[in-house]
ZADO-1210 file (C-alpha; in nm, 4 decimals, padded with zeros to 6 digits):
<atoms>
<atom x="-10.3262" y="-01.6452" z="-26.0438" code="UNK" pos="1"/>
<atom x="-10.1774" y="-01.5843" z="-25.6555" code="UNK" pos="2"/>
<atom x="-10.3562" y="-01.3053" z="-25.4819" code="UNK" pos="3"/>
<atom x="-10.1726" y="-01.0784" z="-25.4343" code="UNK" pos="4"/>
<atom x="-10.0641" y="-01.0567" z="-25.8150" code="UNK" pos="5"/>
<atom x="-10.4016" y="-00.9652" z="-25.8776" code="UNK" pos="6"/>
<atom x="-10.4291" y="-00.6543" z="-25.6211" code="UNK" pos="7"/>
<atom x="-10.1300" y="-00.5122" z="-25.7946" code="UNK" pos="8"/>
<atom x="-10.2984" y="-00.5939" z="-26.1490" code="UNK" pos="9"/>
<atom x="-10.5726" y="-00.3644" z="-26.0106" code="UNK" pos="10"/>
<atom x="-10.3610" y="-00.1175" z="-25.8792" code="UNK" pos="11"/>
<atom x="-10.1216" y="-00.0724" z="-26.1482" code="UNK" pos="12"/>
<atom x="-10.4221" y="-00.0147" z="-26.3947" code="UNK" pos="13"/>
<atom x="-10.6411" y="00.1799" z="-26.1668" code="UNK" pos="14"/>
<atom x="-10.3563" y="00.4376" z="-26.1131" code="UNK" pos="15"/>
<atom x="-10.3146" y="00.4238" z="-26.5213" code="UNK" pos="16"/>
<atom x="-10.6077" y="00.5246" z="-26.5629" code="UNK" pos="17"/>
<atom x="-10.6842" y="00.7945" z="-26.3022" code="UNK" pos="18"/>
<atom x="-10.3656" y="00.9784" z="-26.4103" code="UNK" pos="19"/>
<atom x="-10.5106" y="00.9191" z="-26.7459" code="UNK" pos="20"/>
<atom x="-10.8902" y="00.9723" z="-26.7531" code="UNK" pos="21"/>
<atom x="-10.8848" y="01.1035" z="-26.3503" code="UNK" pos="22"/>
<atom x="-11.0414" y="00.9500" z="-26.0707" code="UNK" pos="23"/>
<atom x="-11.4689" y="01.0453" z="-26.1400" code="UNK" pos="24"/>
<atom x="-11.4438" y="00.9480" z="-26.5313" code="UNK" pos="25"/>
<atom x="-11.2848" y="00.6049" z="-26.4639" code="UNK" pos="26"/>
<atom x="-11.5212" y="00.3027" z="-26.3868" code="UNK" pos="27"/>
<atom x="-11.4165" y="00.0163" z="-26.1221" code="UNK" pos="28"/>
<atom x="-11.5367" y="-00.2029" z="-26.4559" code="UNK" pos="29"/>
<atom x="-11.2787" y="-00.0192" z="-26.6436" code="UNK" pos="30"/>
<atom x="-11.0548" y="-00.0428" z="-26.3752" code="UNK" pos="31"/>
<atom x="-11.0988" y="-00.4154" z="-26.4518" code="UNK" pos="32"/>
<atom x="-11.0462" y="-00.4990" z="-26.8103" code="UNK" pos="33"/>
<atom x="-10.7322" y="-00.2779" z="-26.7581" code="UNK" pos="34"/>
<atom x="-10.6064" y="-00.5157" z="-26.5094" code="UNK" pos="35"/>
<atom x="-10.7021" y="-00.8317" z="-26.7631" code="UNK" pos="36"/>
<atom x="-11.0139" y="-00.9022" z="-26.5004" code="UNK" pos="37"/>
<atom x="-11.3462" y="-01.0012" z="-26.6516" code="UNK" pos="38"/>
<atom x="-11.5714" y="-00.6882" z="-26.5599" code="UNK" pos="39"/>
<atom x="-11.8234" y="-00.6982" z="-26.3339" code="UNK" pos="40"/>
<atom x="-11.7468" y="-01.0501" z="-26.1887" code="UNK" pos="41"/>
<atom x="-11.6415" y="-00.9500" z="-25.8019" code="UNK" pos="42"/>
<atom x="-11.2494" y="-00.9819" z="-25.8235" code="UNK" pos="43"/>
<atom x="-11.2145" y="-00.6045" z="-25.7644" code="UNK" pos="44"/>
<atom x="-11.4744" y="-00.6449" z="-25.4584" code="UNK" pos="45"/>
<atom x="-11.2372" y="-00.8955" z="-25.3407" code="UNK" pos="46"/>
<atom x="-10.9617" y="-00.6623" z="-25.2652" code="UNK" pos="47"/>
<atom x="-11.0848" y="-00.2949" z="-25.2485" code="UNK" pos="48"/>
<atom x="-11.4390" y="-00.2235" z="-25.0599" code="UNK" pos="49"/>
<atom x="-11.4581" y="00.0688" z="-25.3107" code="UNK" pos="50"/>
<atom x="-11.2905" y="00.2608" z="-25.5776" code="UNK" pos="51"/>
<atom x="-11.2317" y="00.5456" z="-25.3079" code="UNK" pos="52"/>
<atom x="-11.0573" y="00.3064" z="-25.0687" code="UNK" pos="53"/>
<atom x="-10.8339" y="00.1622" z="-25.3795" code="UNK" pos="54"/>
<atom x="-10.8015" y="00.5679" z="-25.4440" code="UNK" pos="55"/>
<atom x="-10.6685" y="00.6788" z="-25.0694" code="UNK" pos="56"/>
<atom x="-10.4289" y="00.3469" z="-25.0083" code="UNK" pos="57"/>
<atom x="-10.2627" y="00.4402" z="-25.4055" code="UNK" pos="58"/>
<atom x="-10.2674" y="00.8280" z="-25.2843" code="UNK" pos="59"/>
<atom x="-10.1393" y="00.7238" z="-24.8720" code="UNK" pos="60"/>
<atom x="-09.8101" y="00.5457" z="-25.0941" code="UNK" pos="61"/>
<atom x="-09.7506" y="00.7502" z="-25.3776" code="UNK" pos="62"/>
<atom x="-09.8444" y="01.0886" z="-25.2709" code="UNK" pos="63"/>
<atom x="-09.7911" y="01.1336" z="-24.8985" code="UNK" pos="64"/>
<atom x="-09.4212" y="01.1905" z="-24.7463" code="UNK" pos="65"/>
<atom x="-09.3329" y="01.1165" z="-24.4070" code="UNK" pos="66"/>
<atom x="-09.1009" y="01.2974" z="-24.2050" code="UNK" pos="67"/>
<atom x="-08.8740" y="01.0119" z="-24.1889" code="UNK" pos="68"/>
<atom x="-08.8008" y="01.0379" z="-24.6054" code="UNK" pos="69"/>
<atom x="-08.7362" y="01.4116" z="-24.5310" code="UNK" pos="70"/>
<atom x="-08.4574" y="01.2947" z="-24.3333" code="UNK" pos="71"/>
<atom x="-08.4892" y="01.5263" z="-24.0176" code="UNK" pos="72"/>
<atom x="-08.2747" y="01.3181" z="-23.7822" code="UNK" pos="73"/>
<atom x="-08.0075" y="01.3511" z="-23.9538" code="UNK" pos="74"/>
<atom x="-07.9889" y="01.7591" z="-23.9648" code="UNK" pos="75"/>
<atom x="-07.8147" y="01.8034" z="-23.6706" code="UNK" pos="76"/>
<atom x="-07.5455" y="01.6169" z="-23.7986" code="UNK" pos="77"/>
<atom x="-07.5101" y="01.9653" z="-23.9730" code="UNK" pos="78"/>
<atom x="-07.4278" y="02.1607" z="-23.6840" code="UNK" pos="79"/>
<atom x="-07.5344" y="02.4792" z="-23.9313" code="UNK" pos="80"/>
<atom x="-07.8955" y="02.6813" z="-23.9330" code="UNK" pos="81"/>
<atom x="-07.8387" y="02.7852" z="-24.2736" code="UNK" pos="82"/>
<atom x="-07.6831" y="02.4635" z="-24.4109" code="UNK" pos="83"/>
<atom x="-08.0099" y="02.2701" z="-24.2206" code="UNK" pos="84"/>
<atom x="-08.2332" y="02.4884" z="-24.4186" code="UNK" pos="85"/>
<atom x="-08.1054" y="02.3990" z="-24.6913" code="UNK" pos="86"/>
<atom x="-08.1112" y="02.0445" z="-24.6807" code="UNK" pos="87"/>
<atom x="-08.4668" y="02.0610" z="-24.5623" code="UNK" pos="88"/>
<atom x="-08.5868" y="02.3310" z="-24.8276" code="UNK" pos="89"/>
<atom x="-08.4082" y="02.0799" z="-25.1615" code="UNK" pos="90"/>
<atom x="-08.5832" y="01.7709" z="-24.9498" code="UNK" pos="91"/>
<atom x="-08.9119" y="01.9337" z="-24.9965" code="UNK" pos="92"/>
<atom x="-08.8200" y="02.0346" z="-25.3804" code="UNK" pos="93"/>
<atom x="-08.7326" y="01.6744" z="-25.4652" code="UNK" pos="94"/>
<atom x="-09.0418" y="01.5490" z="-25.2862" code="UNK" pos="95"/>
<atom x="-09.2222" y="01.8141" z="-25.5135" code="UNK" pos="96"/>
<atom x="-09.0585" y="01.7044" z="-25.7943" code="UNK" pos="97"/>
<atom x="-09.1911" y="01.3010" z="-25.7059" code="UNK" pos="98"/>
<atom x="-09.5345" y="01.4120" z="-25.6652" code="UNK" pos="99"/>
<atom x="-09.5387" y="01.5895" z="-26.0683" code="UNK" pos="100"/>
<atom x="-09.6583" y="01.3077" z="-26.2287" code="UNK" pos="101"/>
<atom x="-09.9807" y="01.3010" z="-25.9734" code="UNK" pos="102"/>
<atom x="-10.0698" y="01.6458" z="-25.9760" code="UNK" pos="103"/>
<atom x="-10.4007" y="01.6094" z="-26.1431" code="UNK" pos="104"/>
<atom x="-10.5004" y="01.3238" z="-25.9607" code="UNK" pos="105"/>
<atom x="-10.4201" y="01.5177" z="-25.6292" code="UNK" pos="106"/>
<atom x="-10.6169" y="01.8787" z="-25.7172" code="UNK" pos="107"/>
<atom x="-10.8816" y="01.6307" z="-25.7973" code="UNK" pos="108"/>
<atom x="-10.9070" y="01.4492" z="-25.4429" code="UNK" pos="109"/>
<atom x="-10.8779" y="01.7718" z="-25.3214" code="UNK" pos="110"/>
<atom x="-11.1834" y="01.8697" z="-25.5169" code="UNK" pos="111"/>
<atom x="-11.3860" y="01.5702" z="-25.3952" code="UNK" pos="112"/>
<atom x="-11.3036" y="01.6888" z="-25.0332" code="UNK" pos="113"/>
<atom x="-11.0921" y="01.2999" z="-24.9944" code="UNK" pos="114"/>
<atom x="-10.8238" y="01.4281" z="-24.9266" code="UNK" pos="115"/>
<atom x="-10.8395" y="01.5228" z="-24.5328" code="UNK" pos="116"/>
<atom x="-10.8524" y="01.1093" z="-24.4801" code="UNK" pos="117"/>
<atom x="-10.5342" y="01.0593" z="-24.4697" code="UNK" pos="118"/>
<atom x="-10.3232" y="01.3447" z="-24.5634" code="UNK" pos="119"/>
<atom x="-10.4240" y="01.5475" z="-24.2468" code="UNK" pos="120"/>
<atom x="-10.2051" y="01.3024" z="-24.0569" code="UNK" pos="121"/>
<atom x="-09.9337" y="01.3178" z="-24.2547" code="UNK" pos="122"/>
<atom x="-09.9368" y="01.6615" z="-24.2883" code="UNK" pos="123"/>
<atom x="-09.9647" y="01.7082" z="-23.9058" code="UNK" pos="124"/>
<atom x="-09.6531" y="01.4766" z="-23.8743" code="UNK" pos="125"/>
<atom x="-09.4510" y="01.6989" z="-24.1130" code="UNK" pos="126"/>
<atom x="-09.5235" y="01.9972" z="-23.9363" code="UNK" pos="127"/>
<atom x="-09.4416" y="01.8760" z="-23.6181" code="UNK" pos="128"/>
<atom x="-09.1164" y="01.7843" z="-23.6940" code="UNK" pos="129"/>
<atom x="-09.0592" y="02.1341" z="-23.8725" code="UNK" pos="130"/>
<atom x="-09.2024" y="02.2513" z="-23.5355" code="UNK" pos="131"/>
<atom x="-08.9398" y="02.0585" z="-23.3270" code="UNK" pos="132"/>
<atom x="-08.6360" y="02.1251" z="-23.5288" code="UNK" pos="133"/>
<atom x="-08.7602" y="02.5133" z="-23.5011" code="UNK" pos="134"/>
<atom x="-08.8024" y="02.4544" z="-23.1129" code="UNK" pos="135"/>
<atom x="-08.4361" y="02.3461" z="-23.1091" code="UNK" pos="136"/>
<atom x="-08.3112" y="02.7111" z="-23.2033" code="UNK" pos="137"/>
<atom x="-08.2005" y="03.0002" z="-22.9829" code="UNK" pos="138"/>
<atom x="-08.4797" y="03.2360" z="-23.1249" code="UNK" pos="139"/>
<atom x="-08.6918" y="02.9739" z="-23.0467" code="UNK" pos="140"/>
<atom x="-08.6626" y="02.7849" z="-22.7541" code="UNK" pos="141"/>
<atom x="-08.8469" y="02.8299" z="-22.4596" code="UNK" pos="142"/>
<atom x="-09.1217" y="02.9524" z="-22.6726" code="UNK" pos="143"/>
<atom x="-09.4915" y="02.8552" z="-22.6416" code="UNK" pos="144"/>
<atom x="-09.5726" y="02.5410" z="-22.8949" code="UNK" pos="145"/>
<atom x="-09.8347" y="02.7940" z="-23.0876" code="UNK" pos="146"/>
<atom x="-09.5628" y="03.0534" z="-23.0897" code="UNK" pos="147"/>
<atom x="-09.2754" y="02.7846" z="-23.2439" code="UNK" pos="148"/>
<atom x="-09.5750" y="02.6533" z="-23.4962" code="UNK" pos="149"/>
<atom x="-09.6026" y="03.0351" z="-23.6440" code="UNK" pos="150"/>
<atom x="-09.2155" y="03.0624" z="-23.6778" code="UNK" pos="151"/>
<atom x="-09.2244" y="02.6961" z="-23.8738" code="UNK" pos="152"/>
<atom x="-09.5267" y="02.8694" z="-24.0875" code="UNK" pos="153"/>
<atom x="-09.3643" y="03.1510" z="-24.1649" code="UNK" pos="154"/>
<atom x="-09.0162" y="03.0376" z="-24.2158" code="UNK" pos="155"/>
<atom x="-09.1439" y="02.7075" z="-24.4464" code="UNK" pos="156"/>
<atom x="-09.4348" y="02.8625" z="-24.5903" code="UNK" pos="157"/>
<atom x="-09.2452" y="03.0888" z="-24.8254" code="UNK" pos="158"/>
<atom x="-09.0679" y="02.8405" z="-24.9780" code="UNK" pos="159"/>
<atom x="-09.3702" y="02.5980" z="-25.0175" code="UNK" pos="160"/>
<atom x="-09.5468" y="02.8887" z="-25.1969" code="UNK" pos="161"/>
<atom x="-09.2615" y="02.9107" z="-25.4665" code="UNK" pos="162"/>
<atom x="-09.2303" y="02.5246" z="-25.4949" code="UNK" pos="163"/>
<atom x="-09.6158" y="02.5523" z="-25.5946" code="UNK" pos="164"/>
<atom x="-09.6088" y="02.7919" z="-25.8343" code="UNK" pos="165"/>
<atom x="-09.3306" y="02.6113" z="-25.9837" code="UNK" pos="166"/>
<atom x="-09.5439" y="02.3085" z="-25.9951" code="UNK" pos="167"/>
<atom x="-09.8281" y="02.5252" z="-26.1557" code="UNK" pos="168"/>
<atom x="-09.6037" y="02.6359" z="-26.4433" code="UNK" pos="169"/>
<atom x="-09.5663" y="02.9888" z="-26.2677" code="UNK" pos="170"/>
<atom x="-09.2171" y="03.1437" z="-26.2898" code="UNK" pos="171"/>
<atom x="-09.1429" y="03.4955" z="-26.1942" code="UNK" pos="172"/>
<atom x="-08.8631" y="03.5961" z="-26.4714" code="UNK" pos="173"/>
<atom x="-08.6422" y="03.8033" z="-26.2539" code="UNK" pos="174"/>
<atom x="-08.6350" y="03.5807" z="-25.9748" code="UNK" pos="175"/>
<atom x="-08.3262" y="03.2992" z="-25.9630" code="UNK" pos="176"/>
<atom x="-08.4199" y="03.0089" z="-25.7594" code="UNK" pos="177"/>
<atom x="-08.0325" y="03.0004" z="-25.6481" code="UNK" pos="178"/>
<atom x="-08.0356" y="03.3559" z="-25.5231" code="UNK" pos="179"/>
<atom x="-08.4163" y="03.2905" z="-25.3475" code="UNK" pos="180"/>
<atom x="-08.2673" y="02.9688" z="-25.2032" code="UNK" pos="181"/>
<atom x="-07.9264" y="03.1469" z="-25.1137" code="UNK" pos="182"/>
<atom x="-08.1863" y="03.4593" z="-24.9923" code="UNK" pos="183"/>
<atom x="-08.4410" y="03.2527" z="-24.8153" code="UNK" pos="184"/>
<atom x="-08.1586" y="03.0491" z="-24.5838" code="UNK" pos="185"/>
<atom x="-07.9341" y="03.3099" z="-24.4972" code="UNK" pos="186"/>
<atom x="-08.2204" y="03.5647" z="-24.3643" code="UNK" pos="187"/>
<atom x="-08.4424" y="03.3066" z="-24.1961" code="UNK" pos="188"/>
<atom x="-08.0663" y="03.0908" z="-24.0199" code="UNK" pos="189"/>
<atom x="-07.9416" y="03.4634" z="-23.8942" code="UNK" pos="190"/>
<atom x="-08.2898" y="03.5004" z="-23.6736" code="UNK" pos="191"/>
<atom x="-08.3028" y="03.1686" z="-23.5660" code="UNK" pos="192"/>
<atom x="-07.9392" y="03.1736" z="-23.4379" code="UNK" pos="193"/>
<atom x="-07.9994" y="03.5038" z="-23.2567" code="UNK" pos="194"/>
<atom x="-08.0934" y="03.4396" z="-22.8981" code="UNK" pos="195"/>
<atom x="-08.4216" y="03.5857" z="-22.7987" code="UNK" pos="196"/>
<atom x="-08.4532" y="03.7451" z="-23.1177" code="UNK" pos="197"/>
<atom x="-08.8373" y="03.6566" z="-23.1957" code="UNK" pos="198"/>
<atom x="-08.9391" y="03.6652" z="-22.8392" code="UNK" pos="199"/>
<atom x="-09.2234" y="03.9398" z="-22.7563" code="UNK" pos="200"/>
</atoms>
């Protein structure tokens, strides 16, 4: 059996089974007579120093974005605050929606305190490039970088809050997530556009 056919076999069935069972109740010897290993006999020691390093490269592919899938190059082929919003605000949705099926699996690194290995950086990356797309706008140039980084919070964080309670299974019966969209990028596009408008 090549190689690398085998690290898939075990990563194919450990990610079975830790959206399954979840990532403390499944054994690396479970992991293995999932992938059609023998248990116990080294091969998953052959490819993975542990089950946590198996754990962060599945969670670094599957569960991370990067701010080149969000597509922020290609915004300011817009030309249009509220239009860029937007784009960026369904980009995040559909990257919510890809991460559904790994929900559990993600409270539960959370939990076990894994996940600041690798999704700080990721994270940071996003956040700068929310940063530097808010740096771009008349409200917000010129600003100091701690300044921009609040406008980014408090512009993104809103609709990051809704896209989680969505994901929870919390809906708010008298709010549309049209008009909250329509809401959201009309308010947040007429403050950036205004010059000077959020400086102290």
């Amino acid at each position: 059996m090549p190689n690398g056919s085998t690290k898939l076999k075990i990563r194919d069935a450990a990610m079975k089974l830790f959206l399954e069972r979840g990532y403390v109740k499944t054994s690396i010897a479970a992991i293995e007579r999932e992938a059609g290993l023998a248990p116990r006999a080294g091969a998953f020691y052959r490819h993975f120093e542990s089950k946590q390093s198996l754990l962060l490269e599945l969670a670094q592919e599957r569960i991370t974005e990067s701010p080149a899938e969000f597509g922020f190059r290609e915004l300011a082929d817009y030309r249009d605050t509220r239009a860029e919003l937007i784009a960026i605000a369904h980009t995040y949705e559909a990257a919510s929606e890809r991460q559904k099926p790994y929900l559990r699996l993600i409270e539960e690194i959370r939990l076990l305190d894994l996940v600041s290995t690798f999704e700080s950086d990721a994270n940071a990356a996003m956040f700068a490039a929310l940063v530097e797309w808010v740096s771009q706008k008349p409200a917000a140039a010129g600003l100091p970088c701690e300044e921009q980084s609040a406008i980014a919070m408090s512009i993104f964080g809103s609709w990051l809050f809704y896209l989680t309670k969505q994901q929870q299974g919390i809906t708010v019966s008298v709010l549309d997530r049209d008009v909250l969209l329509d809401v959201w990028a009309r308010h947040w596009a007429a403050v950036l556009d205004q010059e000077a408008s959020i400086r102290s």
